[in-house]
N, C-alpha and C positions, 0 to 999 in steps of 0.2 A: 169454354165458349170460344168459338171460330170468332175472327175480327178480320172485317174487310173495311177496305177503302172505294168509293165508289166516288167517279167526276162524270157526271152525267153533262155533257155539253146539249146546250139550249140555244137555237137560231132567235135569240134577241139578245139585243146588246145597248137598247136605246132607250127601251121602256121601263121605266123604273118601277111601273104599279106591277106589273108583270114580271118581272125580276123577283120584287118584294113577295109576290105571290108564290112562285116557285120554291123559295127558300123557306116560305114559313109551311108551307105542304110538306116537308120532311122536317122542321122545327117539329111540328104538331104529334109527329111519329117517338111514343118514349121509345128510349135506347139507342135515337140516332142523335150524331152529332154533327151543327153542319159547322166546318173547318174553316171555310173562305168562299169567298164568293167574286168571283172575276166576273168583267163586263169589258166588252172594246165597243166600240160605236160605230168605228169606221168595216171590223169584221161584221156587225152587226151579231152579238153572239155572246152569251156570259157561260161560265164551268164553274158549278159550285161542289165544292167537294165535301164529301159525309163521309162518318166512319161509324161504323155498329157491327151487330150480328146481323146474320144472315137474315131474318126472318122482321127485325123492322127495316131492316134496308131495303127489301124487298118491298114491304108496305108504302115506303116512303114513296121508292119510284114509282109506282103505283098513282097514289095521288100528285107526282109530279108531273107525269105523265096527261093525270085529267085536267091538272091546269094548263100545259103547254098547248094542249088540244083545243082548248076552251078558248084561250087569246092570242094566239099564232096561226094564222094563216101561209101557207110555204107557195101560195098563187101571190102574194104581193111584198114577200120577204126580197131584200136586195142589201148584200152585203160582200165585202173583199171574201172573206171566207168559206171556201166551197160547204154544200150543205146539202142534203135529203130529206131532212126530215124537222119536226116544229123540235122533238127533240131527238137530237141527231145523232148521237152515239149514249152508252151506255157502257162503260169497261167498271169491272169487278178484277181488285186487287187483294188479292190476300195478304194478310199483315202478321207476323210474327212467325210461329210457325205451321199458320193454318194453310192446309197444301193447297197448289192451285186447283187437283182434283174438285176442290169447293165452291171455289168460285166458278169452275165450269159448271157446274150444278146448277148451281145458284142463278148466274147468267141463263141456261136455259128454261129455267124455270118461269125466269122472268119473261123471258122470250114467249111462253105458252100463255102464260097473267095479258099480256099486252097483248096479245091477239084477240086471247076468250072474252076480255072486257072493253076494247075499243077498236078491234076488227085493224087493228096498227100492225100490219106486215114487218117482219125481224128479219135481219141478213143477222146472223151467225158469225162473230170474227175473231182473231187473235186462236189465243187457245182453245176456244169455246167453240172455234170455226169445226163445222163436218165436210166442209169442201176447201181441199187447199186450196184453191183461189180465192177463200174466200178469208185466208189468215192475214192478206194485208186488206187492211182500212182503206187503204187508197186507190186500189182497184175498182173493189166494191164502193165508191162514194163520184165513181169517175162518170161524167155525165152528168153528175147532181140531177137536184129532184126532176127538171124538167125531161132532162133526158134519158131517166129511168122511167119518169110518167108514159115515155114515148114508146120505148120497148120491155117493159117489163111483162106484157103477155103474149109477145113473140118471141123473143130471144131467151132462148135454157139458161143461158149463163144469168141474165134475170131475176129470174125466178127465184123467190124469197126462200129463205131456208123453213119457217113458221110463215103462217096465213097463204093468200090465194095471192093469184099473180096481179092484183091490182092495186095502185096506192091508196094511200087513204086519202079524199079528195084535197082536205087541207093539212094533215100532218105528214103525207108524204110517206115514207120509210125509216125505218132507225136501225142501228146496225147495235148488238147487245152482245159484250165480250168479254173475256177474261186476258188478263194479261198483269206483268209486273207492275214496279214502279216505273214514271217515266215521265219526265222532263220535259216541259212545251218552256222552249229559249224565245227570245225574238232579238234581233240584233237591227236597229235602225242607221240606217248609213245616212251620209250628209249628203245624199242626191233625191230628189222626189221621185228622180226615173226609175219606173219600175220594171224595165226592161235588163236594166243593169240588176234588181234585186233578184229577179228571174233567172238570169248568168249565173249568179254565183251559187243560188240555190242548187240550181244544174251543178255545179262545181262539188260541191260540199257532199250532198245525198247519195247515200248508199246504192241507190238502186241504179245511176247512173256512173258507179263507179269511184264514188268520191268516201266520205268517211264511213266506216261502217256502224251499224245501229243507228243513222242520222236519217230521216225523214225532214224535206224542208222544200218550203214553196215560198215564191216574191209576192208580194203585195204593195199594193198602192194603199198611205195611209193618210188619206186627204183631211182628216183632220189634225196634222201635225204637220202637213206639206213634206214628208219623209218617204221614202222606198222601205220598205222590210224586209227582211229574208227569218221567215218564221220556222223554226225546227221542231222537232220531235224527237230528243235523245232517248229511245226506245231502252239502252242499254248503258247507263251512264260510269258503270264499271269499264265496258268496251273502250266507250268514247263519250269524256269526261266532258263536264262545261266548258273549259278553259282549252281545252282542244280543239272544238266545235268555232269557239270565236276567235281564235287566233286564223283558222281555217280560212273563217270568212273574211276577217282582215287582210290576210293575203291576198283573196281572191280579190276584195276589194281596191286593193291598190294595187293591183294590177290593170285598174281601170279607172283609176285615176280619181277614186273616191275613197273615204274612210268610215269607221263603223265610229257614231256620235256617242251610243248608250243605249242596252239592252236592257231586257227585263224579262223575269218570269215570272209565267202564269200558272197561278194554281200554287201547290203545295211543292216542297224538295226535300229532298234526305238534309239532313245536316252535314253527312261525310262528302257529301257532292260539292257542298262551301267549300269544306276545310280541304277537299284537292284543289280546287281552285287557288284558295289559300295559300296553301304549301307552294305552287306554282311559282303564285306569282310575287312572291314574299321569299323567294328561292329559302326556303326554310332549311336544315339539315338536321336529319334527327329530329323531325320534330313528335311530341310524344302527346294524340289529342286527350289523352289523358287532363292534364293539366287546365282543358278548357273549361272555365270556370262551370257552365251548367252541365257540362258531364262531372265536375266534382261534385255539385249539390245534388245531382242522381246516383252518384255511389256514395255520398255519405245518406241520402234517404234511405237505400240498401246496408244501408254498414246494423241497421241491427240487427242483420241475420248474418249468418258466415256464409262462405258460398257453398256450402253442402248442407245448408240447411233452406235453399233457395229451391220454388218449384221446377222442374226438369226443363220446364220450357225457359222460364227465368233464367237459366244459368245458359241454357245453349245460347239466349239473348244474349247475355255477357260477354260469351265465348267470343259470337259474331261482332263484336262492338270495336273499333277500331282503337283500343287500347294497349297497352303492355298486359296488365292482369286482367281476369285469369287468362293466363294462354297456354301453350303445349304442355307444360309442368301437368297443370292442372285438368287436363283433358285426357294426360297419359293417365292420372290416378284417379277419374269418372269412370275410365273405362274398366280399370279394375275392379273398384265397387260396384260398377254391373255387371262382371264378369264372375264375382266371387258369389254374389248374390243370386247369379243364375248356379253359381256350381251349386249354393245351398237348395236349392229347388229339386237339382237333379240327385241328390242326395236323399233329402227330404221322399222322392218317389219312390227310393230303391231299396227300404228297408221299411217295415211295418211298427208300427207304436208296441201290438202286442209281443212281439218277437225280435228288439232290435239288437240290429249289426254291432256291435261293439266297436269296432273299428270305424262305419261310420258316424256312429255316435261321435267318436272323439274329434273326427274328421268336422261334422257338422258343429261343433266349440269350434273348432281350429278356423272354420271358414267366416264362424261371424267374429270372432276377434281381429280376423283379417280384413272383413268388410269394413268396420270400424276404423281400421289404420288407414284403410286406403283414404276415407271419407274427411278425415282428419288429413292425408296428402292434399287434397284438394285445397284447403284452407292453407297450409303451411306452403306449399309453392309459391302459391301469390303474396305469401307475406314475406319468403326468402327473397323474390325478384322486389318487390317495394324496397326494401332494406336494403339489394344490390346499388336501384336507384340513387337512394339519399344518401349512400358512401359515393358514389359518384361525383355527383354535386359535392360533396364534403371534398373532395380528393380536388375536382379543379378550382376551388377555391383557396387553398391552401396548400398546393402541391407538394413545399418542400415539407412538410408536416410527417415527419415520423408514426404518429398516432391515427392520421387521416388516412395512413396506407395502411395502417395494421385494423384498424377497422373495415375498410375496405378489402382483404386479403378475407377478413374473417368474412363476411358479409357475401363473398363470390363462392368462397368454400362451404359455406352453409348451403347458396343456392345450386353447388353439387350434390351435398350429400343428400340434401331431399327425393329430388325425383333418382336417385341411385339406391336410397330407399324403396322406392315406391319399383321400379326393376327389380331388385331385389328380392322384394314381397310378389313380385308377378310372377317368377321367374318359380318359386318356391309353390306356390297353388297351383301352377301351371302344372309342377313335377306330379304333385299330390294327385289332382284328379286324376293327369295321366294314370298314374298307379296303380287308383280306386276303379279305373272304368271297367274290370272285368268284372264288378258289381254292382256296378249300374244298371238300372233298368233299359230295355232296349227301346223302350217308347221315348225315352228323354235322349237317344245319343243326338237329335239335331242340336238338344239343348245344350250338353256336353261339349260336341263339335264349336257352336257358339260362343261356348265360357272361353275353352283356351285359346278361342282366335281373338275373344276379347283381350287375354291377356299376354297373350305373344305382343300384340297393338299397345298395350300398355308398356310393355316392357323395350319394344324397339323406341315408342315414343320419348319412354322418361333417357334412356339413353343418352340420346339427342342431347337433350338439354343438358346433360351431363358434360359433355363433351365440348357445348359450348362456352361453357364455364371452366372447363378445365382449362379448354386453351386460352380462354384470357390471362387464367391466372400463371400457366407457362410462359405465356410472353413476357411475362413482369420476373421469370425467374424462380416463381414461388414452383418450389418440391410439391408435385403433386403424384409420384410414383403410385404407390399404394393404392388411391384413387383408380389413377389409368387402369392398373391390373386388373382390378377387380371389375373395371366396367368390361374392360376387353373379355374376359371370362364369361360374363353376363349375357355379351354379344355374340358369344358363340351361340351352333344350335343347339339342340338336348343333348 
């Protein structure tokens, strides 16, 4: 099952009955889930965000949409926050590893729903946009509703991507897209002028030069007596949280004002904390492993090993800002898809009733092999855990004889694994080479495939090889025999 995220932004921010009505119209949809629910007052504007399949999420906005339309008027809406429409954007985010190709889909889909059932004219934006000018949101929202109402059946640029060039009397326009995850910051400074929140925003946003992936505009926020400089970290790998606000702190005291206390809206990665974190906690080494709810979600995981986890599961884990599993363990995935396609291409190139003898034994040979890699996978990440806790062992009792010699064995182990796991690459690699003038010629893309899978396997586990040998050189320990045999391994055929 595909799983998106979806923050459908709503031009009210004051009305509670109307807020409450919104969020129980996708409550009501099984299979969706609604996540949070933001409102400002002073924007006039609440974002609530759901997460499902494509197919209630779709329904959800659906009826989200009939309530916006039903209690939002965008003739007597007035709010800090620029707007088009009753509901004013619509971004579809894929979640895990469902591609964005889906949520383009999906987004236009929806784009076609909203026209056919409430004549609600769609701008096309993000990845979902078919007119680059129409992938920034902010372009496309420039003017707001009145001054789209004014030229949307004159001017081309206009002209809705879905429906006719006129808006809808009282819901306006809605712009329906796809795009990552992303980050709405707001940093309130200790001046009300919003003249100055305005400067810095200029400062800061990417489009005028300032941080890149940063979207950010000033606002006056009369109910709190504050200035705001609100963002949009489009790309929070780029340009992390704690880089965005140190930014504006700068730019702030260069005017003789300071940033009081931020806040964000809507949902955030957890790794976008723990940067900030790290940051500002000048941490070294620090390992998010140890964060207590990522411990209680790999111990809910610990009753499967990692090769016995589903393919998406495990690429999760891969991506998970942890020590395990990591390269070890991704050198020897690839070999067990590597060997597993070589049984495939084997499998094609000799007949049940008249079999090859030679691939016969080949085809033993390669799920014995598949097997060892799959079992790599498991044993890497338990070599580097073990490196770990002789670690810890070792600076807590340094002068300890015993603590180095477990630690000596514990680094040596997390060589021999992935030198295994080359080893076993380097060795199937030879095989199929070998066998291929008996391969069938319809599998050689699949052949070509295998042993590029396990050349990758085999440069990969190297790696890690290597980076364990030289720890354990620095410390003295004789690791010759080792070295040799990786150097050999690293040669070509």
């Amino acid at each position: 099952m595909s799983l998106f995220e979806c923050v459908p932004n709503f031009s009210e921010g004051r009305e509670t009955s109307t807020i409450d009505a919104l969020a129980a119209a996708a409550r009501s949809v099984t299979g969706v889930t609604v996540l949070d629910v933001e409102r400002n007052a002073d924007h006039n504007r609440c974002v609530i965000s759901l997460v499902g399949d494509a197919g209630p999420l779709e329904e959800a906005i659906v009826g989200m949409t009939r309530v916006a339309l039903e209690k939002i008027d965008l003739n007597h809406h007035r709010g800090e926050h620029p707007r088009m429409g009753a509901v004013d954007v619509i971004p579809f985010v894929p979640l895990g590893d469902t591609p964005m190709a889906e949520a383009v889909a999906l987004a236009r889909r929806v784009a076609d729903r909203l026209w056919g059932a409430f004549r609600l004219p769609v701008y096309l934006y993000g990845t979902a946009s078919t007119r680059p000018e129409h992938e920034d949101l902010a372009v496309i929202r420039k003017g707001e509703f009145e001054g789209i109402r004014a030229t949307i059946a004159t001017e081309p640029a206009r002209a809705p991507d879905v429906g006719e060039r006129a808006v809808h009397p009282t819901g306006g326009i809605v712009a329906v897209g796809a795009r990552p995850v992303l980050i709405a910051y707001n940093a309130y400074l200790t001046t009300p002028d919003v003249q100055v929140a305005k400067q810095i925003a200029k400062a800061v946003r990417a489009r005028d030069g300032g941080l890149p992936t940063v979207k950010a505009l000033g606002f006056e926020i009369k109910e709190r007596n504050r200035a705001q400089v609100s963002m949009n970290l489009t790309d929070y790998h780029v340009t992390p949280i704690h880089r965005a606000l140190e930014a504006v702190r700068k730019e702030a005291a260069q005017r003789g004002v300071g940033v009081e206390e931020s806040e964000i809206v809507g949902l955030v990665p957890d790794d976008a904390l723990l940067d900030a974190a790290e940051f500002y906690l000048q941490l070294l080494h620090f390992d998010r492993g140890t964060v207590l709810e990522r411990k209680l979600r790999a111990a809910a995981d610990s009753g499967s090993t990692l090769r016995d986890l589903p393919f998406a599961r495990l690429t999760d884990r891969l991506a998970a800002r942890t020590p395990t599993p990591g390269g070890g363990s991704a050198a020897a995935s690839a070999g067990a898809l590597a060997t597993g396609l070589g049984e495939m291409v084997v499998a094609y190139s000799h007949s049940a009733k008249s079999p090859d003898p030679t691939l016969t034994a080949l085809s033993h040979e390669l799920q014995e092999d598949r097997r060892a890699f799959l079992l790599g996978v498991d044993a890497d990440a338990q070599a580097y855990e073990a490196v770990r806790v002789a670690r810890k062992q070792r600076r807590e009792a340094p002068e300890s004889a015993e603590a180095k010699s477990a630690w000596v064995q514990a680094v040596r182990l997390a060589a021999e694994v992935p030198l295994g796991v080359a080893r076993r690459a380097r060795s199937v690699a030879d095989r199929l080479r070998g066998a291929q003038p008996s391969f069938n010629r319809n599998v050689t893309s699949d052949f070509v495939t295998a042993v590029a899978l396990l050349d990758a396997s085999r440069v990969g586990a190297l790696a890690n090889v290597r980076v364990n040998l030289d720890e354990l050189k620095a410390e003295g320990v004789p690791v010759a025999e080792l070295e040799q045999e990786a150097a050999r391994l690293a040669m070509g055929r």
